[in-house]
C-alpha positions as YAML, in Angstrom:
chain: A
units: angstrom
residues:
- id: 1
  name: UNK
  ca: [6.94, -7.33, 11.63]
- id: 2
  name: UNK
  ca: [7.94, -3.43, 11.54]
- id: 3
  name: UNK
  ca: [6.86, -3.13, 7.80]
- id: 4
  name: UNK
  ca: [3.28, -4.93, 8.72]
- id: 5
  name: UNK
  ca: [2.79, -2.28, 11.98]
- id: 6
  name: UNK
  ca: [4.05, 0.62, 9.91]
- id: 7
  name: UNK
  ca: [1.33, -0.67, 6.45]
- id: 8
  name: UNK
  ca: [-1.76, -0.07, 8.86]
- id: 9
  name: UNK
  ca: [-0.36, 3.11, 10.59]
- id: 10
  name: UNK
  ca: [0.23, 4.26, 7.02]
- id: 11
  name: UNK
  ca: [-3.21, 3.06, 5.87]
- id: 12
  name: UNK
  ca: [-4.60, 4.72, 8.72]
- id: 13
  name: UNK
  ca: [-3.03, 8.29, 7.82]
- id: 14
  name: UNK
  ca: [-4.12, 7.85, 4.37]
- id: 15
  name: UNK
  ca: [-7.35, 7.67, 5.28]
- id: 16
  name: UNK
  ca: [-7.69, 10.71, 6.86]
- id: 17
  name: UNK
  ca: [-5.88, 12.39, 4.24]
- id: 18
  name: UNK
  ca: [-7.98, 10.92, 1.46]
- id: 19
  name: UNK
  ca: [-11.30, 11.91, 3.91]
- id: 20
  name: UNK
  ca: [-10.36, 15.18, 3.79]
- id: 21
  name: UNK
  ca: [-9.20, 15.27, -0.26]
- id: 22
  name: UNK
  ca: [-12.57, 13.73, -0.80]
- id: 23
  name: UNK
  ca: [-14.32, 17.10, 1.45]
- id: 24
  name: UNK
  ca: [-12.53, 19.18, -0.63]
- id: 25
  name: UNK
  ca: [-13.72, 17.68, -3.90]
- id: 26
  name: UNK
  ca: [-17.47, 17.12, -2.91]
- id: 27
  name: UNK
  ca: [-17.08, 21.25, -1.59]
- id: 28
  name: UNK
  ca: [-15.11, 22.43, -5.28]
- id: 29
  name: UNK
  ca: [-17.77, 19.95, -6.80]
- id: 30
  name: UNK
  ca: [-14.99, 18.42, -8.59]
- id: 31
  name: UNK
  ca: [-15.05, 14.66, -10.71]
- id: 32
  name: UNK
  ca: [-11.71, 14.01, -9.05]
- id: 33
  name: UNK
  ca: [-11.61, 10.84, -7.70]
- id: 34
  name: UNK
  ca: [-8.67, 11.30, -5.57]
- id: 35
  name: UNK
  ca: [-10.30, 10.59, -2.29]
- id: 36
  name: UNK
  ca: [-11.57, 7.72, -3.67]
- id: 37
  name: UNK
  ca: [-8.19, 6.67, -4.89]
- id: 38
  name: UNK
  ca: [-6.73, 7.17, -1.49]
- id: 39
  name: UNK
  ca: [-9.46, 5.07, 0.47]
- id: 40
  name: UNK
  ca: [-8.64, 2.11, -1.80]
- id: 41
  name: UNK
  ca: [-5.10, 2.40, -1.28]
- id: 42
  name: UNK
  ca: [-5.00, 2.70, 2.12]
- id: 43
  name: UNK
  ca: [-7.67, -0.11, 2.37]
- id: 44
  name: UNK
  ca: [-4.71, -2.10, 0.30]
- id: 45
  name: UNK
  ca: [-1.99, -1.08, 2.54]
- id: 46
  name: UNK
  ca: [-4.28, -2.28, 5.94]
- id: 47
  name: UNK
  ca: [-4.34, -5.51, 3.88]
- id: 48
  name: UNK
  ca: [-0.57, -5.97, 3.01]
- id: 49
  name: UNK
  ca: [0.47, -4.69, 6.78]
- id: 50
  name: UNK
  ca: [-2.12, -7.80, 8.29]
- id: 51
  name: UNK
  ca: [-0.55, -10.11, 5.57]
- id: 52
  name: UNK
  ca: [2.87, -9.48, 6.43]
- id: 53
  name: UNK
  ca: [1.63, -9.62, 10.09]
- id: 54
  name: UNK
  ca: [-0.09, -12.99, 9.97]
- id: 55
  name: UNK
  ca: [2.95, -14.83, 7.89]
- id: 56
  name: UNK
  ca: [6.08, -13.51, 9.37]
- id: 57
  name: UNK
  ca: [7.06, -16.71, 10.68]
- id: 58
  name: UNK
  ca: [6.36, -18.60, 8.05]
- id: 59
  name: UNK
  ca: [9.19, -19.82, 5.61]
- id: 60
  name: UNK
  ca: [7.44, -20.09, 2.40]
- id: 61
  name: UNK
  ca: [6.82, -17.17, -0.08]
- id: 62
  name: UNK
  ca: [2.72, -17.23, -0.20]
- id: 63
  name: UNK
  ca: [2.81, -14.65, 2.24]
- id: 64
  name: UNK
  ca: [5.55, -12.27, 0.17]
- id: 65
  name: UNK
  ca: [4.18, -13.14, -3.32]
- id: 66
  name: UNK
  ca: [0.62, -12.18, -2.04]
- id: 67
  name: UNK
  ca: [1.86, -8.81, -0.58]
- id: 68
  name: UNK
  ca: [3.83, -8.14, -3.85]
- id: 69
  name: UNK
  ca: [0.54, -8.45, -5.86]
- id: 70
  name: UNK
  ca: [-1.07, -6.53, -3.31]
- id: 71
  name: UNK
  ca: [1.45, -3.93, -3.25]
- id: 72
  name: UNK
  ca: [1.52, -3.79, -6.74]
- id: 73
  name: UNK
  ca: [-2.27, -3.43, -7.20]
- id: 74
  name: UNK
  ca: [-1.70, -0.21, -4.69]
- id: 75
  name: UNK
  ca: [0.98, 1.08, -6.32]
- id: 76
  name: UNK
  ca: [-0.88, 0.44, -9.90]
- id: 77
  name: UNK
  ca: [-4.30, 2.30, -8.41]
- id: 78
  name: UNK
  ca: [-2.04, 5.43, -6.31]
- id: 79
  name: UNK
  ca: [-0.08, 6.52, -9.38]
- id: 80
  name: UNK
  ca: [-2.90, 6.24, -11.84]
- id: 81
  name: UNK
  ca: [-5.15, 8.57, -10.23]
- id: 82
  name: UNK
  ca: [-2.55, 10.73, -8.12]
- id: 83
  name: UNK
  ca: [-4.10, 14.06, -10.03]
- id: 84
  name: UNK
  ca: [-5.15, 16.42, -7.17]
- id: 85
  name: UNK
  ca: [-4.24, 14.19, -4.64]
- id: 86
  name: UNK
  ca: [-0.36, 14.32, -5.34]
- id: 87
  name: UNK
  ca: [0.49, 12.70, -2.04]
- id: 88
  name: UNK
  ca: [-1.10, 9.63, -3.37]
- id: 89
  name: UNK
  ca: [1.74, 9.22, -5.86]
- id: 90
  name: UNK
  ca: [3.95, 9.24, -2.72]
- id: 91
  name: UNK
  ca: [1.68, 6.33, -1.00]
- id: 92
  name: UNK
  ca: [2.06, 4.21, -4.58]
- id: 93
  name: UNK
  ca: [6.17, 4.25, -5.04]
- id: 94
  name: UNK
  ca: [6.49, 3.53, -1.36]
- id: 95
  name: UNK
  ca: [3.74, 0.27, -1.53]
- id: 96
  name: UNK
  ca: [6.01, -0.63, -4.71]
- id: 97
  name: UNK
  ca: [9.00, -0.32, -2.55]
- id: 98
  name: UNK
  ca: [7.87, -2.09, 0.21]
- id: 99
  name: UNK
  ca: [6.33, -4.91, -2.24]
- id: 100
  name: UNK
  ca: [9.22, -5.09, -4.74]
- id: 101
  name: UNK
  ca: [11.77, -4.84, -1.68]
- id: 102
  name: UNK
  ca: [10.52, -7.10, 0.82]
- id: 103
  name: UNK
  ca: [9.72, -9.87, -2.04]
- id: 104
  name: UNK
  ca: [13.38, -9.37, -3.43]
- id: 105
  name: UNK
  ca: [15.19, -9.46, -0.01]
- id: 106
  name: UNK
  ca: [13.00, -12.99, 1.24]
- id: 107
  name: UNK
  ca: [13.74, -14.24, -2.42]
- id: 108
  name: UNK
  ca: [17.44, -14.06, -1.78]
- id: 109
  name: UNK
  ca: [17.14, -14.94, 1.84]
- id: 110
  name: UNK
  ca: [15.15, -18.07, 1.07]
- id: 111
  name: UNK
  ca: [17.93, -19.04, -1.40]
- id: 112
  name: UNK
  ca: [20.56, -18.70, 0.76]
- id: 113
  name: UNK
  ca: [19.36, -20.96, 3.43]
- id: 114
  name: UNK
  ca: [18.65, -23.99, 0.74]
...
């Protein structure tokens, strides 16, 4: 439940970071699409945080396996265009922590209790 509350205050400070990356690049004129980036990963991270939200009771793995593709896809989308926007590559290895992590650790919980 922590990990879901702390995804959408996360997502939340990305946005504002990638608002104001996305200032800077409309002022400098700049192709970067940093901002851009950041929107969609923080968009991804709201996502996973509601998912993990909405199936934390639930004993099954939908709910981990789709926040590990999820996770994935924001961790795939943060590094790749992390250019200018270098905290973006920080936002990426953590949603591939939290993804990787959390789907590991239920994994091996789930196998215990069978």
């Amino acid at each position: 439940m922590v990990v879901g509350i702390l995804q959408i205050v996360i997502a939340a400070f990305i946005v504002l970071q990638s608002a104001a990356v996305g200032i800077g690049h409309a002022i400098e004129n700049s192709n970067d699409a940093g901002g851009s980036a950041g929107m969609i990963t923080a968009i991804l991270f709201l996502v996973s945080g509601i998912v993990y939200l909405s199936t934390k009771k639930s004993k099954k793995m939908g709910g981990d396996i789709a926040c590990l593709v999820i996770n994935l896809l924001a961790w795939l989308f943060a590094i790749t265009n992390a250019h200018d926007y270098t905290d973006l590559m920080i936002w990426g290895w953590l949603a591939f922590i939290i993804g990787v992590g959390f789907f590991s650790w239920h994994l091996v919980v789930n196998k215990k209790q069978k």
